[in-house]
N, CA, C and O atoms as a Maestro MAE file, in Angstrom:
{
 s_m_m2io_version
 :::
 2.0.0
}

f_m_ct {
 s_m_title
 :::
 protein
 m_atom[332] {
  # First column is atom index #
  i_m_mmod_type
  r_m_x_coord
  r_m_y_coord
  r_m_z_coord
  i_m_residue_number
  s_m_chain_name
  s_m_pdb_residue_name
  s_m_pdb_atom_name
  i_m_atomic_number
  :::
  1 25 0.813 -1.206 0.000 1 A "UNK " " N  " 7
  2 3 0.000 0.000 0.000 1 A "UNK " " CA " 6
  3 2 0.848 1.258 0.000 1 A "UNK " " C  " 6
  4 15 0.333 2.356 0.208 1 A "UNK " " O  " 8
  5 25 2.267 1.093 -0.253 2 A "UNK " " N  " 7
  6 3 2.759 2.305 0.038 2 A "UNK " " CA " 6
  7 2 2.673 3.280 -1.102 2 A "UNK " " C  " 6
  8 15 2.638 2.541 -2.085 2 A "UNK " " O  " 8
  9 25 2.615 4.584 -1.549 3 A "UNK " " N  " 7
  10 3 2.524 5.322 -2.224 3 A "UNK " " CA " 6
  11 2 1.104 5.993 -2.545 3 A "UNK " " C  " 6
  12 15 0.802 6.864 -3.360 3 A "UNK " " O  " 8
  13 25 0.292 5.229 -1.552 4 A "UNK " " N  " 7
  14 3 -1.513 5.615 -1.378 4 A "UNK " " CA " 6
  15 2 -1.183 6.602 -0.229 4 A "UNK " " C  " 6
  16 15 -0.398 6.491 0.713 4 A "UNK " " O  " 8
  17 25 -2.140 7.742 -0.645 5 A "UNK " " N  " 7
  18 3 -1.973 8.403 0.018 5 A "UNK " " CA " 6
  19 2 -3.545 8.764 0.908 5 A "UNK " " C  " 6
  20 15 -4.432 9.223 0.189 5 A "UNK " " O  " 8
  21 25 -3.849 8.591 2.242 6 A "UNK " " N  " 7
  22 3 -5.305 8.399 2.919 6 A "UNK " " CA " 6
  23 2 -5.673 10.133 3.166 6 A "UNK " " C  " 6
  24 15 -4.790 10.965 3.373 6 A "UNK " " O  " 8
  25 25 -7.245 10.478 3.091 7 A "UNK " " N  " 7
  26 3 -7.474 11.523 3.254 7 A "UNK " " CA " 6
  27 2 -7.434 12.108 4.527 7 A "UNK " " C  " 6
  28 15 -7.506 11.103 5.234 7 A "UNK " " O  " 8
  29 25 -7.393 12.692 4.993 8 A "UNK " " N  " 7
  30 3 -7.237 13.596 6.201 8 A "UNK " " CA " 6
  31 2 -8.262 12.917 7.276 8 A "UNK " " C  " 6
  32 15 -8.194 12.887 8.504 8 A "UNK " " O  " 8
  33 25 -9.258 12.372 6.356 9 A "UNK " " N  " 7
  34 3 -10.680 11.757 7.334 9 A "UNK " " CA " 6
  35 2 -10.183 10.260 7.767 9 A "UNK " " C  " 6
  36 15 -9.984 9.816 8.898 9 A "UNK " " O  " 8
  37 25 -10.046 9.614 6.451 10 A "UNK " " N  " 7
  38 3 -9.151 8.127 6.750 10 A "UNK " " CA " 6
  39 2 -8.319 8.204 7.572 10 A "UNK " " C  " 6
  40 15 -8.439 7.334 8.434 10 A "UNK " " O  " 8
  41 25 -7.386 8.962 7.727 11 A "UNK " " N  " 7
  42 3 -6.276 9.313 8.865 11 A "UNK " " CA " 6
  43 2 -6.631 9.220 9.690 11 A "UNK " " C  " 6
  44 15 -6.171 8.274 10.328 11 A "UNK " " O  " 8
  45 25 -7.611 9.994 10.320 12 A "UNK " " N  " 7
  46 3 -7.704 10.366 11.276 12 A "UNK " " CA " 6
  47 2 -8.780 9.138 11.937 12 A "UNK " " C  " 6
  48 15 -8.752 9.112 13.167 12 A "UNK " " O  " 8
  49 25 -9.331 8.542 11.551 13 A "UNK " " N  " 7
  50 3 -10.677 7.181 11.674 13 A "UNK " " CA " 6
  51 2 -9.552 6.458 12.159 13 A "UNK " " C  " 6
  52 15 -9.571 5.958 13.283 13 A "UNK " " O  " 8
  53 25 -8.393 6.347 11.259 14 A "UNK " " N  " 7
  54 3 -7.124 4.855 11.355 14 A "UNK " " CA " 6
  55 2 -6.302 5.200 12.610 14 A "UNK " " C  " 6
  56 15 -5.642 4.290 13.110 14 A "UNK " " O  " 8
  57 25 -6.276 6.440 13.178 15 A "UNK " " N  " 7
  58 3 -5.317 7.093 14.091 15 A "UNK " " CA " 6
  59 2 -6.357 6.842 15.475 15 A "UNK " " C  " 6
  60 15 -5.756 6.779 16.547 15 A "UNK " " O  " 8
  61 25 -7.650 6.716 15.514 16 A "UNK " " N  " 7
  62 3 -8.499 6.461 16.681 16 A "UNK " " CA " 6
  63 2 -9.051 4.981 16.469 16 A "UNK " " C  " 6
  64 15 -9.456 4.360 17.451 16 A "UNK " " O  " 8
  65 25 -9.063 4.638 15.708 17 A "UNK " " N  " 7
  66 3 -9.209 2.905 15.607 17 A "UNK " " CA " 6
  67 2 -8.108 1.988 16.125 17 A "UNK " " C  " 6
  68 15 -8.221 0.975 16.816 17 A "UNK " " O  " 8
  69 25 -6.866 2.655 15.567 18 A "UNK " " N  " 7
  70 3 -5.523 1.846 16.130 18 A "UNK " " CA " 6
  71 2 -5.210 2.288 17.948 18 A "UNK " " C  " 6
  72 15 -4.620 1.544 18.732 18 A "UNK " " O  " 8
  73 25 -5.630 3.302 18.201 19 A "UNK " " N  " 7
  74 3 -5.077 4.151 19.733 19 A "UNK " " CA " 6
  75 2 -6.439 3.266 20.738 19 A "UNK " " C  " 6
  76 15 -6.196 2.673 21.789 19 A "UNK " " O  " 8
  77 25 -7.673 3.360 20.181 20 A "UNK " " N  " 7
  78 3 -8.531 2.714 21.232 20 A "UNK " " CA " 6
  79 2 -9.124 1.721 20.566 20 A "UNK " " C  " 6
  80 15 -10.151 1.412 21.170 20 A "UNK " " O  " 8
  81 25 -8.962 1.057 19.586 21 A "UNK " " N  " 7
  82 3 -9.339 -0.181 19.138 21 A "UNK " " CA " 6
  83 2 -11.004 -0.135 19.134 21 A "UNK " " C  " 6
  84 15 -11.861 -0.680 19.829 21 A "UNK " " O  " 8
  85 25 -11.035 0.718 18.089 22 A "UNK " " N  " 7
  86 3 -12.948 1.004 18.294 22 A "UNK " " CA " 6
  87 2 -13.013 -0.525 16.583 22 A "UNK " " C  " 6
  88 15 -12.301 -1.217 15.854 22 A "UNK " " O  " 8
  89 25 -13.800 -0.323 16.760 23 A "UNK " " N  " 7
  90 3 -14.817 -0.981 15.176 23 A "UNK " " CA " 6
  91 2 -14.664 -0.779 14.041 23 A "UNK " " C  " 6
  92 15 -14.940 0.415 13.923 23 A "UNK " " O  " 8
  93 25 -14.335 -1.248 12.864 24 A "UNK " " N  " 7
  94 3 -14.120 -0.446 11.536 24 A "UNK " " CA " 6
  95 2 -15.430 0.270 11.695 24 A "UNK " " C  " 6
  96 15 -15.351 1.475 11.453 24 A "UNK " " O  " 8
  97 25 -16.820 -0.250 12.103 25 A "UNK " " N  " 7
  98 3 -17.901 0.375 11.659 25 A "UNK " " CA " 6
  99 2 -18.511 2.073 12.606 25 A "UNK " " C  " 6
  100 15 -19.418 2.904 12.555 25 A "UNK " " O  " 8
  101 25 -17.355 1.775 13.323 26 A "UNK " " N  " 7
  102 3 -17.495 2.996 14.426 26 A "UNK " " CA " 6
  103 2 -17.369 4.613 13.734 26 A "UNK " " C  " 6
  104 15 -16.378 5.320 13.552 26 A "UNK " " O  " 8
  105 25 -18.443 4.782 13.520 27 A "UNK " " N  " 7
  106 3 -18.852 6.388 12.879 27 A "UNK " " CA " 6
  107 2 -18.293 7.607 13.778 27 A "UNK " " C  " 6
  108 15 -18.999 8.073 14.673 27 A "UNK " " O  " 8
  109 25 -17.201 8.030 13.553 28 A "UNK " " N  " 7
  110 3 -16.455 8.919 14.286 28 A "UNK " " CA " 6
  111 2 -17.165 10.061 13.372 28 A "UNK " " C  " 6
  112 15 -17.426 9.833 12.191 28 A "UNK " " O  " 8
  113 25 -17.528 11.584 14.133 29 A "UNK " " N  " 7
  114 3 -17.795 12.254 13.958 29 A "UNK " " CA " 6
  115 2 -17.416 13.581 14.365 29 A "UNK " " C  " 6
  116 15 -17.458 13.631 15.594 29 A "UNK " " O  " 8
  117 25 -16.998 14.878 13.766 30 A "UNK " " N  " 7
  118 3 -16.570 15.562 13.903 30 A "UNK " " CA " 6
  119 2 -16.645 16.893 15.225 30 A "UNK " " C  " 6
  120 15 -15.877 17.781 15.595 30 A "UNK " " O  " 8
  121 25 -17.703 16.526 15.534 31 A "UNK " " N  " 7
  122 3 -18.546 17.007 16.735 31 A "UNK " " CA " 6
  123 2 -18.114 16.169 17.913 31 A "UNK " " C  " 6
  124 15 -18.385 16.496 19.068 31 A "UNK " " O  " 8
  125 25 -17.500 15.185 17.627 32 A "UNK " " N  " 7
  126 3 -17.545 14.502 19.028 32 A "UNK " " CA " 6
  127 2 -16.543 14.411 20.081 32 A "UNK " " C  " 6
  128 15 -15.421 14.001 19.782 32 A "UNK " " O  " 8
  129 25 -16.790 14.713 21.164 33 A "UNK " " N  " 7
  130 3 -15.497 14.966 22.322 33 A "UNK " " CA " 6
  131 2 -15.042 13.822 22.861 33 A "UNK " " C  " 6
  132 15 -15.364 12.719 22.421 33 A "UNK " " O  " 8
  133 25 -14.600 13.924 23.423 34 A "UNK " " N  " 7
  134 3 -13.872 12.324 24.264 34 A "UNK " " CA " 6
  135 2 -14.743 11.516 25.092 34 A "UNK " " C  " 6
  136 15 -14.634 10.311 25.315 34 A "UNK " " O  " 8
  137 25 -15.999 12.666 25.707 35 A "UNK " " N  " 7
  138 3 -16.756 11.794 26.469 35 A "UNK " " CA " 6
  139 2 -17.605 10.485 25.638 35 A "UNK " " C  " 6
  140 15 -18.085 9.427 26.047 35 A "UNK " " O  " 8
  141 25 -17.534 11.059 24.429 36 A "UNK " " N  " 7
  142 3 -18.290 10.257 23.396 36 A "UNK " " CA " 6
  143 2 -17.970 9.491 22.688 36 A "UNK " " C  " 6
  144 15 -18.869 9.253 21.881 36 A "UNK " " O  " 8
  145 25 -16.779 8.714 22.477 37 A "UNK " " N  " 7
  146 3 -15.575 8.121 22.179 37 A "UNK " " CA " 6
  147 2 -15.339 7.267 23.310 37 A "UNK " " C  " 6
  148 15 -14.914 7.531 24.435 37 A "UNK " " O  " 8
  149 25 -15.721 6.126 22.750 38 A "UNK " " N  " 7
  150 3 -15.738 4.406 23.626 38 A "UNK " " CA " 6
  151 2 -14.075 4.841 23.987 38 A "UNK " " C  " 6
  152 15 -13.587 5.699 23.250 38 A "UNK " " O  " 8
  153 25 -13.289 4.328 24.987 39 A "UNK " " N  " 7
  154 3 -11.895 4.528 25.112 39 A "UNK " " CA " 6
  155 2 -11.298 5.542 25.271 39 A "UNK " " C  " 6
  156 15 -10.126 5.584 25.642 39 A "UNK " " O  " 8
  157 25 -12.026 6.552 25.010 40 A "UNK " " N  " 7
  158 3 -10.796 8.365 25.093 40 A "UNK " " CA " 6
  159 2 -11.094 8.203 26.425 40 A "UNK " " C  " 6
  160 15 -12.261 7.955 26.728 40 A "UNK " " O  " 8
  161 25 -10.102 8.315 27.426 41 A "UNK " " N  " 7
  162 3 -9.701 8.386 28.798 41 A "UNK " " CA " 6
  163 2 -8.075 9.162 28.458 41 A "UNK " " C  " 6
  164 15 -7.445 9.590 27.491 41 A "UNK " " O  " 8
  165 25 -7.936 9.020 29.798 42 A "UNK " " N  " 7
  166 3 -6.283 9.780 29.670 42 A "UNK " " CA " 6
  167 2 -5.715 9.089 29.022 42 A "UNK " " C  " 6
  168 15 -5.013 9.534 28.113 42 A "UNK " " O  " 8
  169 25 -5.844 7.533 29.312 43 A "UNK " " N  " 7
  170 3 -4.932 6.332 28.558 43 A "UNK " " CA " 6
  171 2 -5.445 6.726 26.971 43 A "UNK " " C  " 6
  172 15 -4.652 6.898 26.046 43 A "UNK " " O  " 8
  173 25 -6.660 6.813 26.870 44 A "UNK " " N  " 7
  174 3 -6.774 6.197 25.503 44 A "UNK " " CA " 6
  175 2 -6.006 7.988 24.540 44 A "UNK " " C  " 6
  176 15 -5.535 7.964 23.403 44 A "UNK " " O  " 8
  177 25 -6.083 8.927 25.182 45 A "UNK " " N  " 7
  178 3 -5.718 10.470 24.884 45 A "UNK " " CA " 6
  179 2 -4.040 10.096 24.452 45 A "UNK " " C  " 6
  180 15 -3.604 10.422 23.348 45 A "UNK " " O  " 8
  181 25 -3.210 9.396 25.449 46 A "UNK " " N  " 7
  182 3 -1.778 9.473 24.984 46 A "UNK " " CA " 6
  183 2 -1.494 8.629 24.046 46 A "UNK " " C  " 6
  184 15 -0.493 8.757 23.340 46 A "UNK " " O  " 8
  185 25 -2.851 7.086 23.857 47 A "UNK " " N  " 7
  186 3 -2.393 6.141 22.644 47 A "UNK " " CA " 6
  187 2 -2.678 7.682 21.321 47 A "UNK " " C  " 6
  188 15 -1.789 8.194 20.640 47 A "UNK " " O  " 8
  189 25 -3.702 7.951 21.329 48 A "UNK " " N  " 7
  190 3 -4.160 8.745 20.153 48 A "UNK " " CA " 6
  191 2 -3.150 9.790 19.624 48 A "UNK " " C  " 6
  192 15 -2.917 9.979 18.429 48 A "UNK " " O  " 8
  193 25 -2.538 10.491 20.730 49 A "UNK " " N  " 7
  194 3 -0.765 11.439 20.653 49 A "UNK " " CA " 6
  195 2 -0.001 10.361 20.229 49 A "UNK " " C  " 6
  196 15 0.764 10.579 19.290 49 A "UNK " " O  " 8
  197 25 -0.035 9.172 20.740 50 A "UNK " " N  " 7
  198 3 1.036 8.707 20.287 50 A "UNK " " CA " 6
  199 2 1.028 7.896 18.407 50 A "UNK " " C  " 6
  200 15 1.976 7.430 17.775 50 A "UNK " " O  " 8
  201 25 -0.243 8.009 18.070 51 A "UNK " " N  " 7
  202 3 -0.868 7.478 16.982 51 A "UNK " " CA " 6
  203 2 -0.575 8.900 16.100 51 A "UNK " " C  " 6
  204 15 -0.195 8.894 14.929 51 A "UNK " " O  " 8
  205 25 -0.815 10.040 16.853 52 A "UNK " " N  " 7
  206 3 -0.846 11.080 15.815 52 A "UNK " " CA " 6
  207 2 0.551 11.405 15.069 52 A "UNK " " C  " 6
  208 15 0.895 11.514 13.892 52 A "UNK " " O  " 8
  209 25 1.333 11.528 16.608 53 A "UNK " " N  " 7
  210 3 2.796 11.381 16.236 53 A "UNK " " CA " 6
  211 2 3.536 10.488 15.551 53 A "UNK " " C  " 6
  212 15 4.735 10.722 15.396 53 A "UNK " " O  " 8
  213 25 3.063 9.536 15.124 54 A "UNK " " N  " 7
  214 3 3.587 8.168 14.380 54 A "UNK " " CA " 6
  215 2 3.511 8.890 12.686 54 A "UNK " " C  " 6
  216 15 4.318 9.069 11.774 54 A "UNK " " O  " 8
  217 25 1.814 9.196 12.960 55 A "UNK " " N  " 7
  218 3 1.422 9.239 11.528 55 A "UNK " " CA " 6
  219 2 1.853 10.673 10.801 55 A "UNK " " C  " 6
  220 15 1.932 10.836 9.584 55 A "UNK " " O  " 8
  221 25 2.055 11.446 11.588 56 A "UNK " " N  " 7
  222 3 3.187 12.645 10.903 56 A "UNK " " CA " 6
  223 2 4.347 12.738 11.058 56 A "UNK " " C  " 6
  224 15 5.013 13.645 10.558 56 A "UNK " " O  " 8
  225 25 4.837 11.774 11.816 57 A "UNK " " N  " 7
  226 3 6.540 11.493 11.946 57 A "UNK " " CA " 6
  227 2 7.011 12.791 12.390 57 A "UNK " " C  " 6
  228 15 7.999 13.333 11.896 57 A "UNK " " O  " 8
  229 25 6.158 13.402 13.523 58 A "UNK " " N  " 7
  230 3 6.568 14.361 13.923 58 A "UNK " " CA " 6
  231 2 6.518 14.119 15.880 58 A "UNK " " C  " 6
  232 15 6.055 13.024 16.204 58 A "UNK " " O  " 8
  233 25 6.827 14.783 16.729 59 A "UNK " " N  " 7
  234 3 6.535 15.230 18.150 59 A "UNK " " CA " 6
  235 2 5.470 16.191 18.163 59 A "UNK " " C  " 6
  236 15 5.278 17.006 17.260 59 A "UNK " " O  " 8
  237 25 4.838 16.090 19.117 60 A "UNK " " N  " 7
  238 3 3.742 17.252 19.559 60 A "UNK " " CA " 6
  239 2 4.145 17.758 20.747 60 A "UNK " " C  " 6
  240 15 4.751 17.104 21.596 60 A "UNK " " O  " 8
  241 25 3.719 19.310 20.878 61 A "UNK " " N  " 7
  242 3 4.304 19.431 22.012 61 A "UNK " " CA " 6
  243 2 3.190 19.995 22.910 61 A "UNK " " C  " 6
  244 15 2.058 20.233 22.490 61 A "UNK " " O  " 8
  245 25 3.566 20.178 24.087 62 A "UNK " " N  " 7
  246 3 2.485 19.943 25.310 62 A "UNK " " CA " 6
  247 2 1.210 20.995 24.845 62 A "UNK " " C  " 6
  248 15 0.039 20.728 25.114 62 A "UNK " " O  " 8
  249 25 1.591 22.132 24.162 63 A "UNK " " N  " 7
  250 3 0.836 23.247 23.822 63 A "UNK " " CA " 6
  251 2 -0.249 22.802 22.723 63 A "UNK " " C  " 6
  252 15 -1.332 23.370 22.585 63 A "UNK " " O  " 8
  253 25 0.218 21.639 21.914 64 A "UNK " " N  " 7
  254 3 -0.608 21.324 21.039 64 A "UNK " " CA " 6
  255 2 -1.396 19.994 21.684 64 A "UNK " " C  " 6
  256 15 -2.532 19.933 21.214 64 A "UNK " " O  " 8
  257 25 -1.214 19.300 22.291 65 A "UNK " " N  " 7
  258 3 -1.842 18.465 23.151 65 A "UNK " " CA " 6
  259 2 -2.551 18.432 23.907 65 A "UNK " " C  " 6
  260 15 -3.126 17.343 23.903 65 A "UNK " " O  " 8
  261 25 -3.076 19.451 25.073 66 A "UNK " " N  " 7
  262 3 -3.858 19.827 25.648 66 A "UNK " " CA " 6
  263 2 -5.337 20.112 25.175 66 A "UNK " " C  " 6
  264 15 -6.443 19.828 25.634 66 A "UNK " " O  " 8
  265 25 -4.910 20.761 24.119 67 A "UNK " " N  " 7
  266 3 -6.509 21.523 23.972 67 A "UNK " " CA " 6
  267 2 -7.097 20.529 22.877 67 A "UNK " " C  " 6
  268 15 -7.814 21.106 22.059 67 A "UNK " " O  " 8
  269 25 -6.942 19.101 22.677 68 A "UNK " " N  " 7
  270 3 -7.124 18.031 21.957 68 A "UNK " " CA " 6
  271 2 -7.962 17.255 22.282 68 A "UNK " " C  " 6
  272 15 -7.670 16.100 22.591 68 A "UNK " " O  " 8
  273 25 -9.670 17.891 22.287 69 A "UNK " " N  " 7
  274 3 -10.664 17.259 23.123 69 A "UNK " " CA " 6
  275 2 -11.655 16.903 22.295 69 A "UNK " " C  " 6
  276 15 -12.545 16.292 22.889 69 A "UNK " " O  " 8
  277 25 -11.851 17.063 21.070 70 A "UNK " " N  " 7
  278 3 -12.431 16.995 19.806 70 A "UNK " " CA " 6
  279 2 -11.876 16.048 18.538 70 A "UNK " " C  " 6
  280 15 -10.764 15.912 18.027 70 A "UNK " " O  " 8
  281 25 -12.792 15.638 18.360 71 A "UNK " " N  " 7
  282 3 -12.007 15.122 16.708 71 A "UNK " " CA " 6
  283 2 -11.775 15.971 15.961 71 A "UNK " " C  " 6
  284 15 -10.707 16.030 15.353 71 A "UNK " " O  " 8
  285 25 -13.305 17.346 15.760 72 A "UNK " " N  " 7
  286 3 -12.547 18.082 14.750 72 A "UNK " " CA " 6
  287 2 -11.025 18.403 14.650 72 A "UNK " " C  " 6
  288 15 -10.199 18.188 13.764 72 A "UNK " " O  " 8
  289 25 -10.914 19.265 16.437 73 A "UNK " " N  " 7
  290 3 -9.352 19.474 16.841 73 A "UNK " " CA " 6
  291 2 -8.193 18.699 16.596 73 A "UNK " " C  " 6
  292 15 -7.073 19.196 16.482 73 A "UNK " " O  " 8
  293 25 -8.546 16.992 16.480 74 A "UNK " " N  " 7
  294 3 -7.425 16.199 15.890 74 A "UNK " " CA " 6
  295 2 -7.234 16.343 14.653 74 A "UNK " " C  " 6
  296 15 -6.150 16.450 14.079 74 A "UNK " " O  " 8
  297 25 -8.785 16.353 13.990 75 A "UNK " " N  " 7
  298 3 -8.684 16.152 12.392 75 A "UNK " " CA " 6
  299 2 -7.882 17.744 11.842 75 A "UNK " " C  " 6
  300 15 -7.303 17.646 10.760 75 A "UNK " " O  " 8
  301 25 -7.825 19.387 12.645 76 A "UNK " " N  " 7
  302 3 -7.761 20.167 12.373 76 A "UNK " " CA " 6
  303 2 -5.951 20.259 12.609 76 A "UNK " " C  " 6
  304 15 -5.295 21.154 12.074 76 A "UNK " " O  " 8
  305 25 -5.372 19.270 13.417 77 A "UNK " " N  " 7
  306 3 -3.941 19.109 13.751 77 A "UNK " " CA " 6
  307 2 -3.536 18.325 12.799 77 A "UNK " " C  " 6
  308 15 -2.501 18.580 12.184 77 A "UNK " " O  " 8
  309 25 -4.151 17.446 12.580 78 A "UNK " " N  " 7
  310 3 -3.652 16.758 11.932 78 A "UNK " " CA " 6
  311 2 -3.489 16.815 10.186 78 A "UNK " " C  " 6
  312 15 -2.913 15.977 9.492 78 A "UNK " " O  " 8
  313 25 -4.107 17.931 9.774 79 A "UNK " " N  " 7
  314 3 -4.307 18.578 8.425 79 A "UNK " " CA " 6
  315 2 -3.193 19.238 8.417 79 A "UNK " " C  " 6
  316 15 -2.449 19.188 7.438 79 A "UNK " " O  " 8
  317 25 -2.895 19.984 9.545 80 A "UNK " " N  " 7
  318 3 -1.669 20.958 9.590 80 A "UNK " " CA " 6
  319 2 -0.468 20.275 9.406 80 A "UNK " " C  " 6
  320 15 0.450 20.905 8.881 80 A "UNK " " O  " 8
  321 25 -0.278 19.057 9.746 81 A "UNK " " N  " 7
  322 3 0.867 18.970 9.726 81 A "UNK " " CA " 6
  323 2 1.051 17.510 8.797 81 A "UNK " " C  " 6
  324 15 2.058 16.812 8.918 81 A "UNK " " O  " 8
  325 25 -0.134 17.150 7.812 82 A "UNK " " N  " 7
  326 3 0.249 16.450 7.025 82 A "UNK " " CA " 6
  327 2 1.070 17.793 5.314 82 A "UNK " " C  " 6
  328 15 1.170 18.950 4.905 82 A "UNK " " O  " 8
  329 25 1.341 16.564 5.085 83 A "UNK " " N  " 7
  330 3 1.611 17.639 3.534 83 A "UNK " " CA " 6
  331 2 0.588 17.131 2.509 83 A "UNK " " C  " 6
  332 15 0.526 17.645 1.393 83 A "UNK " " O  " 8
  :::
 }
 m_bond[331] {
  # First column is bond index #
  i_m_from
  i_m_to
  i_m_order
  :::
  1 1 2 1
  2 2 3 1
  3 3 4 2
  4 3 5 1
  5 5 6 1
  6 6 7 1
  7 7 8 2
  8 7 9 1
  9 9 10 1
  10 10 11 1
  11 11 12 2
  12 11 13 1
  13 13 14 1
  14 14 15 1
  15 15 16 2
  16 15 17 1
  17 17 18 1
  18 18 19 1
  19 19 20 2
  20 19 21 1
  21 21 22 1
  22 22 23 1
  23 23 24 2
  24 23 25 1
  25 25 26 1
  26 26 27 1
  27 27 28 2
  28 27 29 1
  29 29 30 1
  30 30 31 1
  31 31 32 2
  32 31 33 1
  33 33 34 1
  34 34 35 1
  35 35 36 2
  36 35 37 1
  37 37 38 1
  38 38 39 1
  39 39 40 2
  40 39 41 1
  41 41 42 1
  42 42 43 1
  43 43 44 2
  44 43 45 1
  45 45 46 1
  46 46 47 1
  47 47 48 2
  48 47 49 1
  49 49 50 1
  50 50 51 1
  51 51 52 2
  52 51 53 1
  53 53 54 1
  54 54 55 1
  55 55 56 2
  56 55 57 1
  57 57 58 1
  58 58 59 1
  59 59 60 2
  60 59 61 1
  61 61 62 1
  62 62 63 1
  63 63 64 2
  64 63 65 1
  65 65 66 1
  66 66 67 1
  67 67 68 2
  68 67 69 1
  69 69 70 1
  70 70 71 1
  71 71 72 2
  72 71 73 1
  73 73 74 1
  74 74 75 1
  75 75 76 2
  76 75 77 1
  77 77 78 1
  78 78 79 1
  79 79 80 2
  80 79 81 1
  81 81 82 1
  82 82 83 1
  83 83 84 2
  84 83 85 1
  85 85 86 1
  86 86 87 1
  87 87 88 2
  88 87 89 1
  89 89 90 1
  90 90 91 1
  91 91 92 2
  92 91 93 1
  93 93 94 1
  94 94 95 1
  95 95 96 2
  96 95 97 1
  97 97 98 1
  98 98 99 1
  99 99 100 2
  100 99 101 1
  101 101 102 1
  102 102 103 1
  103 103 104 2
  104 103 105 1
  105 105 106 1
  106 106 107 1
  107 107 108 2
  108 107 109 1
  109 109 110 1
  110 110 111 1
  111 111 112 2
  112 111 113 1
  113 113 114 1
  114 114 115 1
  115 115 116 2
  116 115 117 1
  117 117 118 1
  118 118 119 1
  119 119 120 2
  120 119 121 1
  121 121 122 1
  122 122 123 1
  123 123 124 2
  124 123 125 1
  125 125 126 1
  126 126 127 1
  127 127 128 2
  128 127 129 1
  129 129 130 1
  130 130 131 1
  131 131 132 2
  132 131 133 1
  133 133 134 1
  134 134 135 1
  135 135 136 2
  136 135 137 1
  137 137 138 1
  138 138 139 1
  139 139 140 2
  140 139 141 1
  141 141 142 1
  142 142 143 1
  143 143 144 2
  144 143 145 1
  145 145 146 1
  146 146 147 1
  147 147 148 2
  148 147 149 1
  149 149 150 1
  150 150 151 1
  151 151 152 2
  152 151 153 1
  153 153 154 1
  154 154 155 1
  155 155 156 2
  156 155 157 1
  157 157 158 1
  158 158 159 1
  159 159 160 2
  160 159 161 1
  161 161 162 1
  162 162 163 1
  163 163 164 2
  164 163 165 1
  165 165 166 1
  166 166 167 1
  167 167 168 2
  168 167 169 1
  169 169 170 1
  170 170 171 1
  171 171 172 2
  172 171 173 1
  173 173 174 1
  174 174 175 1
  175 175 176 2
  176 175 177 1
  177 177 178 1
  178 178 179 1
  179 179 180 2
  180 179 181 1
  181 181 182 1
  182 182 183 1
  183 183 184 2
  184 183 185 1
  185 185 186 1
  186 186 187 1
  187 187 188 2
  188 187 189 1
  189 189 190 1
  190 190 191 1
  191 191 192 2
  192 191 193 1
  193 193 194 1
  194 194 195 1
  195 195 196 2
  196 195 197 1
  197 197 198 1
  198 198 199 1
  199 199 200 2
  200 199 201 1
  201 201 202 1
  202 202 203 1
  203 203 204 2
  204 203 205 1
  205 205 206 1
  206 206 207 1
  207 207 208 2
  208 207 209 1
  209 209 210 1
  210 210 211 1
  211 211 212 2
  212 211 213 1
  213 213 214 1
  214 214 215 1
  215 215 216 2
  216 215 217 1
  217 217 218 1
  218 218 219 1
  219 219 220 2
  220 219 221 1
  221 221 222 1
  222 222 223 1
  223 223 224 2
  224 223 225 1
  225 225 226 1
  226 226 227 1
  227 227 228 2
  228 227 229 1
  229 229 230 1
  230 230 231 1
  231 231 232 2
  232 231 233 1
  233 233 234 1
  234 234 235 1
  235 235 236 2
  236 235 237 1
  237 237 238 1
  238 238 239 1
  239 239 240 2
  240 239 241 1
  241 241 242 1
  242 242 243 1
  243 243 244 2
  244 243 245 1
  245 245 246 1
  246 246 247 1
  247 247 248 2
  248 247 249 1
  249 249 250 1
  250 250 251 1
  251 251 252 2
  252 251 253 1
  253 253 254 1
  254 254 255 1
  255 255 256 2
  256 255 257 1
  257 257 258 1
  258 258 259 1
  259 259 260 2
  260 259 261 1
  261 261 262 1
  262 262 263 1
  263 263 264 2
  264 263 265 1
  265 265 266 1
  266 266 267 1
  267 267 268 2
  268 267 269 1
  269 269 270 1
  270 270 271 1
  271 271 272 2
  272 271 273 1
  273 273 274 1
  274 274 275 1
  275 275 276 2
  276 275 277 1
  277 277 278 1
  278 278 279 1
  279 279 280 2
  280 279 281 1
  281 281 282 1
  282 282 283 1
  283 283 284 2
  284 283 285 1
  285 285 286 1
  286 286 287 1
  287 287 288 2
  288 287 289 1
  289 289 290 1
  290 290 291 1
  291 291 292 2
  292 291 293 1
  293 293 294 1
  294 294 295 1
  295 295 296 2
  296 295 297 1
  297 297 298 1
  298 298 299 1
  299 299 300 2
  300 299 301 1
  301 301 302 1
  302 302 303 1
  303 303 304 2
  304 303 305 1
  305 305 306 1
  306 306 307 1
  307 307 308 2
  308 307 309 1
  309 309 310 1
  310 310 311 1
  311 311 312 2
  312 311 313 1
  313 313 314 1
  314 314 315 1
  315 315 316 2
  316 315 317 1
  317 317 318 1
  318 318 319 1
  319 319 320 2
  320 319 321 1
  321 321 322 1
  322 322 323 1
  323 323 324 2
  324 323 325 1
  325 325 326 1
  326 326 327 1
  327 327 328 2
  328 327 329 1
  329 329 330 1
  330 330 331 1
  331 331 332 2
  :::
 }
}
């Protein structure tokens, strides 16, 4: 699969599927906060940093991590720092 490149939405579905092991069929939605998200706990918050950071081969730093309570907010980080 290498040279496929996944949309910002795929990313981001594959980056919370792999961190809390939800369902392929699990309808992540852009509106939705952590309380609403089977697994987002603190644990499941640092798999998802640590999923994000994988998938941009970058570090995050504490400033961008915090305020990461939303999907939009992941999907909106995570746009930024794909190419």
């Amino acid at each position: 699969m290498e040279g496929l490149k996944l949309s910002t939405s795929e990313l981001v579905k594959q980056i919370f599927q792999s961190a809390l092991n939800l369902d392929d069929d699990f309808e992540l939605d852009d509106s939705m906060r952590f309380e609403g998200v089977p697994g987002w706990d603190s644990l499941g918050h640092l798999r998802i940093v640590m999923e994000i950071e994988s998938a941009i081969n970058s570090s995050l730093e504490m400033e961008e991590i915090i305020p990461l309570d939303t999907v939009q907010k992941i999907r909106d980080l995570v746009e930024s720092r794909t190419p």
